[in-house]
N, CA, C and O atoms as a DFTB+ gen file, in Angstrom:
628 C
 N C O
     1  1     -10.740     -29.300      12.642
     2  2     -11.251     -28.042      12.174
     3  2     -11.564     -28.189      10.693
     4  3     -10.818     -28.689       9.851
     5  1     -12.955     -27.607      10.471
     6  2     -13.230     -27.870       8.371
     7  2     -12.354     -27.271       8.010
     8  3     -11.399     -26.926       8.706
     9  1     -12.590     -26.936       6.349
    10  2     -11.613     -26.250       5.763
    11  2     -12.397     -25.071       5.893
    12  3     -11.655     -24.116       6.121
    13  1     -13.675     -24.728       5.836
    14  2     -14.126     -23.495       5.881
    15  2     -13.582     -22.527       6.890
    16  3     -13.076     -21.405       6.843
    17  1     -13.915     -23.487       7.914
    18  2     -13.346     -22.309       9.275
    19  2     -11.773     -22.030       9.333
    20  3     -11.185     -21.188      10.013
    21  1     -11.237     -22.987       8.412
    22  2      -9.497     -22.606       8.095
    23  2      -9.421     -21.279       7.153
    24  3      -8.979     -20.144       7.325
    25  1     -10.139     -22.040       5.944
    26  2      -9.965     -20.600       5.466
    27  2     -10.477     -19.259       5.738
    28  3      -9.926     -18.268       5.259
    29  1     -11.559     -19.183       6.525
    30  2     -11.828     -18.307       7.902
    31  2     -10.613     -17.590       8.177
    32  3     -10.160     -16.640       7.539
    33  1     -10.221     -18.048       9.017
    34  2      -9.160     -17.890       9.508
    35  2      -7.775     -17.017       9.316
    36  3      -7.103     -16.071       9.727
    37  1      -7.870     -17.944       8.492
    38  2      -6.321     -17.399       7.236
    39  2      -6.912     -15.950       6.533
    40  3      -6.215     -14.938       6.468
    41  1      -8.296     -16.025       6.027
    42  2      -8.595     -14.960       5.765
    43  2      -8.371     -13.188       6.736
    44  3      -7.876     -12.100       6.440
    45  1      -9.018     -13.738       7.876
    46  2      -8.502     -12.334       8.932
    47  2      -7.173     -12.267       9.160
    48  3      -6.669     -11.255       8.675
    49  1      -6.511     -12.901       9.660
    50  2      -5.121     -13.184       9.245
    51  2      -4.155     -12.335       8.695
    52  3      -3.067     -11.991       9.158
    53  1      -4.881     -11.954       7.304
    54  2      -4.540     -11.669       6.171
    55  2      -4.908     -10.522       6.211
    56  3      -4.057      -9.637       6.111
    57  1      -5.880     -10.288       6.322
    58  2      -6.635      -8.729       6.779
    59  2      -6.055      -7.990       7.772
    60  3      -5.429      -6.933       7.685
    61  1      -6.348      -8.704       8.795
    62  2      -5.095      -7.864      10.407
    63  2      -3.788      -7.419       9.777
    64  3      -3.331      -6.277       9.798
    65  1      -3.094      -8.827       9.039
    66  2      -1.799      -8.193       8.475
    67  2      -1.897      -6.815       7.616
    68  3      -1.049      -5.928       7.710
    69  1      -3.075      -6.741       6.736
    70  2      -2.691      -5.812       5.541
    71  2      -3.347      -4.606       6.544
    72  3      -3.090      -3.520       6.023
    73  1      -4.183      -4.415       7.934
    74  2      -4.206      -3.163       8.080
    75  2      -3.143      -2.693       8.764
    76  3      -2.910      -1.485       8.739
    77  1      -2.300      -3.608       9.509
    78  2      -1.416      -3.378      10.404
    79  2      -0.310      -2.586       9.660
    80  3       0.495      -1.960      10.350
    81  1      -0.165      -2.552       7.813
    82  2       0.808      -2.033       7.189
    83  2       0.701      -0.942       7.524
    84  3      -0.443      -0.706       7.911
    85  1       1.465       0.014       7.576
    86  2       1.855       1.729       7.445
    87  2       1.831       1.486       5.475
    88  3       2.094       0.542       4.731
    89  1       1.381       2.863       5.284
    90  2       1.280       2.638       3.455
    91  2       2.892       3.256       3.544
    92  3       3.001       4.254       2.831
    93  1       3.523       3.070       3.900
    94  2       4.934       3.499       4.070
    95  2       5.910       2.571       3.710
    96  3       6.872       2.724       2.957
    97  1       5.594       1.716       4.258
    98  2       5.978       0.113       4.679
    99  2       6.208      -0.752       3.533
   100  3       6.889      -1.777       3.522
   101  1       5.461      -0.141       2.414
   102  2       5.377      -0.707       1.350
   103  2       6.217       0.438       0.390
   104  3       5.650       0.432      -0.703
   105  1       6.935       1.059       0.380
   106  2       7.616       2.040      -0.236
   107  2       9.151       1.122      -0.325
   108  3       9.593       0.403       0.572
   109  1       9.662       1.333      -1.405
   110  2      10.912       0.435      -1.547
   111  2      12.128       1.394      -1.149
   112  3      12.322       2.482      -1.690
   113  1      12.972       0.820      -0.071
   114  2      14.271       1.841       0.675
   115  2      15.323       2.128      -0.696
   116  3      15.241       1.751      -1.865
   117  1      15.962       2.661      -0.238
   118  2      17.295       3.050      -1.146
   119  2      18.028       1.682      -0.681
   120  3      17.618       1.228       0.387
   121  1      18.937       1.046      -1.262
   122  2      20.174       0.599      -1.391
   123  2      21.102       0.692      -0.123
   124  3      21.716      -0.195       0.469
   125  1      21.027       1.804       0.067
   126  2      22.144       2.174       1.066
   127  2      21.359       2.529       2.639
   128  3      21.876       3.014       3.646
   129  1      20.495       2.262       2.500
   130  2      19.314       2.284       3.898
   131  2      19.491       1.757       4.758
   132  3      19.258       0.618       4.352
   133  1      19.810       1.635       5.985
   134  2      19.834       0.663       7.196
   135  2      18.774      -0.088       7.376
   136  3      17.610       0.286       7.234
   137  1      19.187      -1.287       7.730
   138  2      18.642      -1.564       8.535
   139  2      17.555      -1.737       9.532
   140  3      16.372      -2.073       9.590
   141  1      18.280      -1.445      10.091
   142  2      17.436      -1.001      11.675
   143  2      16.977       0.966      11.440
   144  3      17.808       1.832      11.167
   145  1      15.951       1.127      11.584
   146  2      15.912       2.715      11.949
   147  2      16.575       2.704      12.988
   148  3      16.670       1.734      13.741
   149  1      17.387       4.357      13.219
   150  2      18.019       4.817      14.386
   151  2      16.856       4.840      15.637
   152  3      15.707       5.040      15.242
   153  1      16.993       4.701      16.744
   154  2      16.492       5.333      17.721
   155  2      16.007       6.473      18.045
   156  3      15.166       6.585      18.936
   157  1      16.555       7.645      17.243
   158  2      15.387       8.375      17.397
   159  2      14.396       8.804      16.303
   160  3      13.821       9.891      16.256
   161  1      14.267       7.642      15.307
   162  2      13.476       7.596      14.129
   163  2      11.724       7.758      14.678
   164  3      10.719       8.238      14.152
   165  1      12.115       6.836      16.476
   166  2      10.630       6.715      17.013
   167  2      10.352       7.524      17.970
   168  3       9.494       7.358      18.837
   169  1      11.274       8.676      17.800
   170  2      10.818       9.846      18.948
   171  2       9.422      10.457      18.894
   172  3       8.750      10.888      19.831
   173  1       9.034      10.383      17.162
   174  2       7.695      10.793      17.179
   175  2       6.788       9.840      16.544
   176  3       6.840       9.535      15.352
   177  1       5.482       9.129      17.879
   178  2       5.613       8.356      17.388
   179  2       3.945       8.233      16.477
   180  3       3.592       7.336      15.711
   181  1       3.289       9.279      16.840
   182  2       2.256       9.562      15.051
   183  2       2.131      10.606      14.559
   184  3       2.940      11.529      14.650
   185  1       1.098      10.615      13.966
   186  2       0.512      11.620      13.188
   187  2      -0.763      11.503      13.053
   188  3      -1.234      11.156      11.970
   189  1      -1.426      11.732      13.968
   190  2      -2.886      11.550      13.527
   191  2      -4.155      12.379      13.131
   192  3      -4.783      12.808      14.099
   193  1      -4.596      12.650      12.031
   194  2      -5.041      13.543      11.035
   195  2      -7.266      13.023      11.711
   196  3      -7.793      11.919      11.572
   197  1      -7.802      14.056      12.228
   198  2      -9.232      13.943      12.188
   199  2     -10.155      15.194      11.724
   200  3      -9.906      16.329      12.131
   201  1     -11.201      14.929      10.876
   202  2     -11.706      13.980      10.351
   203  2     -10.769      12.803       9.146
   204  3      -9.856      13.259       8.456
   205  1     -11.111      11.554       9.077
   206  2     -10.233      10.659       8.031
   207  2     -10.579      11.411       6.877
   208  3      -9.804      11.671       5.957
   209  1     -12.072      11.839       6.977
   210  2     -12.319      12.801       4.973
   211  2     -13.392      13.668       5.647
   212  3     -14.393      13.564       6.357
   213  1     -12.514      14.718       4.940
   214  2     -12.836      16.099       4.931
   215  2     -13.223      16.831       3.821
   216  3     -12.269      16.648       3.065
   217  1     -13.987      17.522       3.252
   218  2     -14.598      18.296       2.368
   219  2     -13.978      19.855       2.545
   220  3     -13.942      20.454       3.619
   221  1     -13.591      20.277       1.500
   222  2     -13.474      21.927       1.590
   223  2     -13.625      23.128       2.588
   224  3     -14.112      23.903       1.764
   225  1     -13.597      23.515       3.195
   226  2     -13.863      24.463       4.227
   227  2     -13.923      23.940       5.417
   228  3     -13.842      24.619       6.441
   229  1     -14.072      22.670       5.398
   230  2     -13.277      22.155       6.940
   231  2     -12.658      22.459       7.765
   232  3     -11.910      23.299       7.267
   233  1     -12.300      22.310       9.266
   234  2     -11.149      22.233      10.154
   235  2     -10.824      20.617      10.773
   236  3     -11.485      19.752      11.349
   237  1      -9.532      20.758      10.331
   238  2      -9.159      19.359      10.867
   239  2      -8.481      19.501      12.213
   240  3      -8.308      20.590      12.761
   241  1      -8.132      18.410      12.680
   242  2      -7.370      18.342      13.989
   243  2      -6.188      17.582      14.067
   244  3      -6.446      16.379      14.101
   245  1      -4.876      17.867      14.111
   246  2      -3.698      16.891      14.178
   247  2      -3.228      16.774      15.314
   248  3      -2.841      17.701      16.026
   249  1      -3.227      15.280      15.648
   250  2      -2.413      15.728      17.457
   251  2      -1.231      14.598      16.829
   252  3      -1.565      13.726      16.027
   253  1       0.146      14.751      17.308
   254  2       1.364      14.272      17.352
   255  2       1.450      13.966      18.568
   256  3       1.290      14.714      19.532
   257  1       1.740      12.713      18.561
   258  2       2.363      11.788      19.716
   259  2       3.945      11.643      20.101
   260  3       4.372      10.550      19.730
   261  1       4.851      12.391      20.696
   262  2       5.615      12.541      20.995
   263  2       6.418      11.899      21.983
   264  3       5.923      12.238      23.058
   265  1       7.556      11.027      22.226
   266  2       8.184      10.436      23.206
   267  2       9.019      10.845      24.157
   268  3      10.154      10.551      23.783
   269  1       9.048      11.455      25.357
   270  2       9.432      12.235      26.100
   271  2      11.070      11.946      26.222
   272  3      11.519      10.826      26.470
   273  1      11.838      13.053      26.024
   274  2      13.191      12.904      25.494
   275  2      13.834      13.812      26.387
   276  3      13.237      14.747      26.921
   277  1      14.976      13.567      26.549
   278  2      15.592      14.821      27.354
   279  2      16.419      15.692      26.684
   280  3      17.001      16.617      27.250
   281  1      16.518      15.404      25.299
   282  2      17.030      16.077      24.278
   283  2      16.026      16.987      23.358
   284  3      16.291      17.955      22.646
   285  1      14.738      16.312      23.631
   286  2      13.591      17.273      22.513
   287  2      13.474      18.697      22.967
   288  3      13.174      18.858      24.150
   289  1      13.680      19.850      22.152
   290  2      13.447      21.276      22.822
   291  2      12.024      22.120      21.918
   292  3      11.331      23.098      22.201
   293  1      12.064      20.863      20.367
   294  2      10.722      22.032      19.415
   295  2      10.300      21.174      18.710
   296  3      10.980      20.258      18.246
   297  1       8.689      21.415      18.467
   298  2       7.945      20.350      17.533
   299  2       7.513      21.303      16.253
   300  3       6.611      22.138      16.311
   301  1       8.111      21.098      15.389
   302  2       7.377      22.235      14.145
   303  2       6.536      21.027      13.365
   304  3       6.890      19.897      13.028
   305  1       4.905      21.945      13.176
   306  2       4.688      21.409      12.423
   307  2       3.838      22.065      10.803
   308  3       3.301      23.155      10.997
   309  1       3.751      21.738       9.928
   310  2       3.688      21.779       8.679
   311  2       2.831      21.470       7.357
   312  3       2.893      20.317       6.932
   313  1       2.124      22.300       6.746
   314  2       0.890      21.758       5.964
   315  2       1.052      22.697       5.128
   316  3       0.884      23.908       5.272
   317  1       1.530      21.841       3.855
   318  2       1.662      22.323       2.405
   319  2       0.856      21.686       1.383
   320  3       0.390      20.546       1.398
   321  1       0.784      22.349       0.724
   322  2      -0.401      22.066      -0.665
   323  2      -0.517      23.346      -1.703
   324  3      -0.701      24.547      -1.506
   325  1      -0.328      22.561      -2.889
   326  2      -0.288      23.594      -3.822
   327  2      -0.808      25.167      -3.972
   328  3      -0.330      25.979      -4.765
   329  1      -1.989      25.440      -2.953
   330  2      -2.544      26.432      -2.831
   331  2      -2.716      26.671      -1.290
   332  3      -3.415      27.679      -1.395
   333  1      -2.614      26.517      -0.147
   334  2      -2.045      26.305       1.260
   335  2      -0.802      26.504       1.251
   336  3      -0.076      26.302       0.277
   337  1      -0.420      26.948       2.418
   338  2       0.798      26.487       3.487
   339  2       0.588      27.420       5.166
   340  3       0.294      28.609       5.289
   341  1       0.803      26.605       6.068
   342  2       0.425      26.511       7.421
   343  2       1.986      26.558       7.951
   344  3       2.762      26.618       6.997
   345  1       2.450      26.550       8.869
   346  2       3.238      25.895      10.009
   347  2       3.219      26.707      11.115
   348  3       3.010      27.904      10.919
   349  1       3.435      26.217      12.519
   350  2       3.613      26.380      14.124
   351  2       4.613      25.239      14.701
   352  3       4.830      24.070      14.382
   353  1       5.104      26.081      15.660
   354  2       6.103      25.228      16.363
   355  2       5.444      25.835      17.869
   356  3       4.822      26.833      18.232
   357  1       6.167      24.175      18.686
   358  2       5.778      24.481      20.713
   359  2       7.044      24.162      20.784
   360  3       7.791      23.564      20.009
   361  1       7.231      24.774      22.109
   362  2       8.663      24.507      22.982
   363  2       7.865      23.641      23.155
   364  3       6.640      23.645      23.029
   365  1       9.301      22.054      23.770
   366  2       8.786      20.820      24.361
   367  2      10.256      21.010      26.057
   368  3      11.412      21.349      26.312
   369  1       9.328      20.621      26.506
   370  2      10.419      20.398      28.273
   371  2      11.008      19.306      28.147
   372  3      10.978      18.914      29.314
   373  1      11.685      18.285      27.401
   374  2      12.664      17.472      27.529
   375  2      11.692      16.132      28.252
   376  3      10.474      16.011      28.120
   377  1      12.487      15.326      28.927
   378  2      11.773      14.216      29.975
   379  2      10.000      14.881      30.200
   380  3       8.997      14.231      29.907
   381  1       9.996      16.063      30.684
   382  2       8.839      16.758      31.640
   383  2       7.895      17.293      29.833
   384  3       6.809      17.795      30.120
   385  1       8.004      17.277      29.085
   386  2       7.032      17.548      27.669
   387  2       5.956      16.574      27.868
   388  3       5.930      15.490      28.452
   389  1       4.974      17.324      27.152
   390  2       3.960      16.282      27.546
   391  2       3.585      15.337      26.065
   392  3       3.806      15.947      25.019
   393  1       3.205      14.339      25.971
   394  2       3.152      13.498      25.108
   395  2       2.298      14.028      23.620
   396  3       2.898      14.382      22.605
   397  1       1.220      13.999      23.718
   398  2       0.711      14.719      22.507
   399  2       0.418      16.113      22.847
   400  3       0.290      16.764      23.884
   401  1       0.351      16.367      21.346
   402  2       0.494      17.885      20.917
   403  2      -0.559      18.019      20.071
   404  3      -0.444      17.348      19.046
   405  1      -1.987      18.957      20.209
   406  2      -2.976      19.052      19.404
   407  2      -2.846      20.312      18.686
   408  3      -3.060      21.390      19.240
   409  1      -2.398      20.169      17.107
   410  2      -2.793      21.086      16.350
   411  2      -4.379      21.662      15.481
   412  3      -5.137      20.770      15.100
   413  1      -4.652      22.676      15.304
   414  2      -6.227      22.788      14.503
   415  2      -5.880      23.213      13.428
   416  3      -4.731      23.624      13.265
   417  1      -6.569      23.212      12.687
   418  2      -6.162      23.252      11.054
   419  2      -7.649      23.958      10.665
   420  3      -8.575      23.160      10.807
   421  1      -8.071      25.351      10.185
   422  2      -9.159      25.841       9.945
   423  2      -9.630      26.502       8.202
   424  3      -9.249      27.439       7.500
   425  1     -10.471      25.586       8.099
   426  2     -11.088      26.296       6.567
   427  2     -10.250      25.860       5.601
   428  3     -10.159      26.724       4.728
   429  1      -9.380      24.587       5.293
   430  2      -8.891      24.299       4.274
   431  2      -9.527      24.273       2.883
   432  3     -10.540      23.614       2.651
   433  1      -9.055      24.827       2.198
   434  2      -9.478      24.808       0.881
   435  2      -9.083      22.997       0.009
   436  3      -8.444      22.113       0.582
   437  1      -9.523      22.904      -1.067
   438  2      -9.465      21.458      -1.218
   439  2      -7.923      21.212      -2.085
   440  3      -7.241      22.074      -2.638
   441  1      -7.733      20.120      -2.007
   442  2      -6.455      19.505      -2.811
   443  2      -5.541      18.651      -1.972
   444  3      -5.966      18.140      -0.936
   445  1      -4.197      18.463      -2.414
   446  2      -3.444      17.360      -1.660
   447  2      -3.046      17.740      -1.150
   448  3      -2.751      18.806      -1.691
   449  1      -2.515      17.700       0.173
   450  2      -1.764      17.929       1.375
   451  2      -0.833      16.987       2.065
   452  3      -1.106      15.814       2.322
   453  1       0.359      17.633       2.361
   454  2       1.482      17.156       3.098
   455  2       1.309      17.579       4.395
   456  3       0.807      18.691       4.556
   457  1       1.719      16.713       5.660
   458  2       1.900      17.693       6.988
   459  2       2.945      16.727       7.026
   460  3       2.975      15.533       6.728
   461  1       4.108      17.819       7.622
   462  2       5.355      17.142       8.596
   463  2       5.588      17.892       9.768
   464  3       5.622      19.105       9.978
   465  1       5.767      16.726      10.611
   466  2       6.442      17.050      12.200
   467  2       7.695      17.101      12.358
   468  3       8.183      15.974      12.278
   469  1       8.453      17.916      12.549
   470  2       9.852      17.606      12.951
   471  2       9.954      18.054      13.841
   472  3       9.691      19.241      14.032
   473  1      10.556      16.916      15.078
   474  2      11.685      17.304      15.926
   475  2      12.468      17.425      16.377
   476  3      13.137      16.410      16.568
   477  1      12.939      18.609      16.842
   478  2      14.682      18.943      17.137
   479  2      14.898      19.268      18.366
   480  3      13.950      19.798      18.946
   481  1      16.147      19.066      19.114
   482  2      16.732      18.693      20.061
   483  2      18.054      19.974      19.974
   484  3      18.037      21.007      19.305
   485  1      18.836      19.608      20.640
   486  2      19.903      20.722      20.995
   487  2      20.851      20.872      19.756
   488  3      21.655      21.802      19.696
   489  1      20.736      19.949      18.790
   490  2      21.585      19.220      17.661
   491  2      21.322      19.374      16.244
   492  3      21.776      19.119      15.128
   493  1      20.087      20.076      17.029
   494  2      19.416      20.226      14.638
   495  2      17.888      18.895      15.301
   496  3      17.305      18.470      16.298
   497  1      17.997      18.801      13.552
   498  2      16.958      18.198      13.427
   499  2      17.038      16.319      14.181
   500  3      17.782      15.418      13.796
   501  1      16.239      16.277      15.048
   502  2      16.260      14.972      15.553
   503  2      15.739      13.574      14.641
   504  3      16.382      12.538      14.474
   505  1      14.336      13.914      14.109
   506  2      13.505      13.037      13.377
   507  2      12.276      13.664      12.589
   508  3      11.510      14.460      13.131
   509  1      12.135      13.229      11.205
   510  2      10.713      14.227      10.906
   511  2       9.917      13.038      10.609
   512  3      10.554      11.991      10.497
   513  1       8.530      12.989      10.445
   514  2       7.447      12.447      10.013
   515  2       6.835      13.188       9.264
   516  3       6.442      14.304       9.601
   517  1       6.600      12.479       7.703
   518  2       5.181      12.734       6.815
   519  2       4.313      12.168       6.420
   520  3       4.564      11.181       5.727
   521  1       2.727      12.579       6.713
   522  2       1.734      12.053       6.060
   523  2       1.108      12.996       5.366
   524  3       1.035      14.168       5.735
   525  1       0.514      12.446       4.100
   526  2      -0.170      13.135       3.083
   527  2      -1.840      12.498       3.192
   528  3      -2.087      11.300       3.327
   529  1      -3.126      13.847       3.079
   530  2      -3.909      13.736       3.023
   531  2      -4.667      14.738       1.593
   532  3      -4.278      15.570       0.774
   533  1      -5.697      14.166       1.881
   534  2      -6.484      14.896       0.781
   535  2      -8.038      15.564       1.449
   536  3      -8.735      15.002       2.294
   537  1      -8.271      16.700       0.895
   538  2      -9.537      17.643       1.496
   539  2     -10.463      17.810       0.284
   540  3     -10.448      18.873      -0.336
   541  1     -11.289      16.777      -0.085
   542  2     -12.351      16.538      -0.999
   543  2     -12.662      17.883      -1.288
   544  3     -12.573      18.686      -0.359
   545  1     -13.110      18.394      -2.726
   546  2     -13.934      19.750      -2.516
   547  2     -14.121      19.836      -4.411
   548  3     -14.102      18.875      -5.180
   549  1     -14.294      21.283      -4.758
   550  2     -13.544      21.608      -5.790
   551  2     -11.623      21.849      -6.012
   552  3     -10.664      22.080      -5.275
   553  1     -11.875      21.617      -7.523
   554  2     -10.738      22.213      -7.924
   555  2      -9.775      23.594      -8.236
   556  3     -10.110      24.562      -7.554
   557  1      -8.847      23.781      -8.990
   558  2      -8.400      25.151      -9.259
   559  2      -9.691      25.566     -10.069
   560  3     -10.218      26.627      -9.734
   561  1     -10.250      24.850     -11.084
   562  2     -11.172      25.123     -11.798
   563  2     -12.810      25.467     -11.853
   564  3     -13.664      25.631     -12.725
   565  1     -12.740      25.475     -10.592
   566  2     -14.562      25.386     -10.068
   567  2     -15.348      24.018     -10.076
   568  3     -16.494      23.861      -9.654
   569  1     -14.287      22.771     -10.795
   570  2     -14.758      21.732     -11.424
   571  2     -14.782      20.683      -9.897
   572  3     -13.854      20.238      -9.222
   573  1     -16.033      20.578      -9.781
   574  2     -15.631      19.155      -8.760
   575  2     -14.700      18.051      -8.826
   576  3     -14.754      17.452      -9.900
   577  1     -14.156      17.763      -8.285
   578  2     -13.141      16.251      -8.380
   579  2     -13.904      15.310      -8.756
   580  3     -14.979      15.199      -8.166
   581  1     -13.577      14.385      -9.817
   582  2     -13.995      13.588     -10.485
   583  2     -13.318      12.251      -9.512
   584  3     -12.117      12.016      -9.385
   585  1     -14.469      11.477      -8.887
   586  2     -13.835      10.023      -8.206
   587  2     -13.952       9.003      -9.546
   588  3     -14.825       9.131     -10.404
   589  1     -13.058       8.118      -9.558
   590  2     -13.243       6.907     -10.202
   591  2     -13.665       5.925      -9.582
   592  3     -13.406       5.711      -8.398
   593  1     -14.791       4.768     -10.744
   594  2     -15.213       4.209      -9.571
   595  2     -14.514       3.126      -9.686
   596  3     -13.886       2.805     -10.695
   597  1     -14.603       2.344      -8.397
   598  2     -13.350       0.722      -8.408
   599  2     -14.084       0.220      -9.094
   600  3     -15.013       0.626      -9.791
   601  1     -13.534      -0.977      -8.841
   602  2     -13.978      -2.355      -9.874
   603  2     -14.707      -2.976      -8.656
   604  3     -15.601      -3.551      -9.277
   605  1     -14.938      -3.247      -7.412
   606  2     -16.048      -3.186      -6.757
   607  2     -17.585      -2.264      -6.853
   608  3     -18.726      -2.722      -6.916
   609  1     -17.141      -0.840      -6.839
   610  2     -18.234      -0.548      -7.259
   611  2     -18.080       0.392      -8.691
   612  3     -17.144       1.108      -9.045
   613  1     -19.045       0.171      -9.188
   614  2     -19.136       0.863     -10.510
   615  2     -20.497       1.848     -10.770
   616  3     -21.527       1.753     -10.103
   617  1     -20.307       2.715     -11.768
   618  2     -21.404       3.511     -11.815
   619  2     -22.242       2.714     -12.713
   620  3     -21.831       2.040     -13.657
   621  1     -23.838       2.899     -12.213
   622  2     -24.651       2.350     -13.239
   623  2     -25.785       3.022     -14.305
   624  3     -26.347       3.942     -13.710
   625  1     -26.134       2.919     -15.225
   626  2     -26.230       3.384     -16.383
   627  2     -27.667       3.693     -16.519
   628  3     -28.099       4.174     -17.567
């Protein structure tokens, strides 16, 4: 095999690895962190946020992927942002719940956003999940959001 098609290679490799990260994954644990996550760390097991980018007055769509439990009884879920806040909860049937759960999200105004899922069981809280998104638009100020440009692309003059 050349070296080209090696470094080919090694290149996707490298790529598969870095999409396969959760940006989570890269967050440094506490000290006193296990291990292993508990078992029911993967009761819920996404979060998946559509459109990926959204503009101002949007509706998004979140469906949560859920692992059928015989302990799960409620899925709350949650969308905060400095000028927002949302939440709804479903009863879930235990074993018989059905796997995902589609939330709608209507007319967001722009800025950063948190959504968390938590679910709980007969016991309190079982497991929560958070992902943070952003809803392109204006600001508090009327001022459009200013993007920076990378060092791939740059503005030209």
């Amino acid at each position: 095999m050349g070296a080209r098609a090696l470094a080919s290679r090694l290149r996707l490799l490298v790529l598969l690895a870095l999409v396969a990260l959760p940006g989570t994954a890269l967050a440094q644990l506490p000290a006193d962190a296990p291990l292993d996550p508990p078992a029911t760390s993967k009761l819920i097991q996404s979060v998946n946020i559509t459109p990926l980018v959204a503009f101002a007055g949007a509706d998004l769509r979140v469906v949560v992927r859920v692992l059928p439990d015989a302990e799960n009884r409620r899925l709350q879920l949650s969308v905060d942002a400095p000028t927002f806040y949302a939440s709804t909860e479903r009863q879930l049937d235990g074993l018989m719940g059905a796997r995902a759960h589609t939330f709608s999200l209507h007319e967001l105004p722009a800025g950063e956003y948190q959504i968390t899922a938590v679910l709980e069981g007969s016991g309190g809280v079982r497991t929560r999940l958070t992902r943070s998104f952003r809803v392109m638009g204006e600001d508090q100020d009327g001022q459009p959001f200013e993007e920076r440009p990378t060092p791939g692309r740059r503005r030209r003059r």
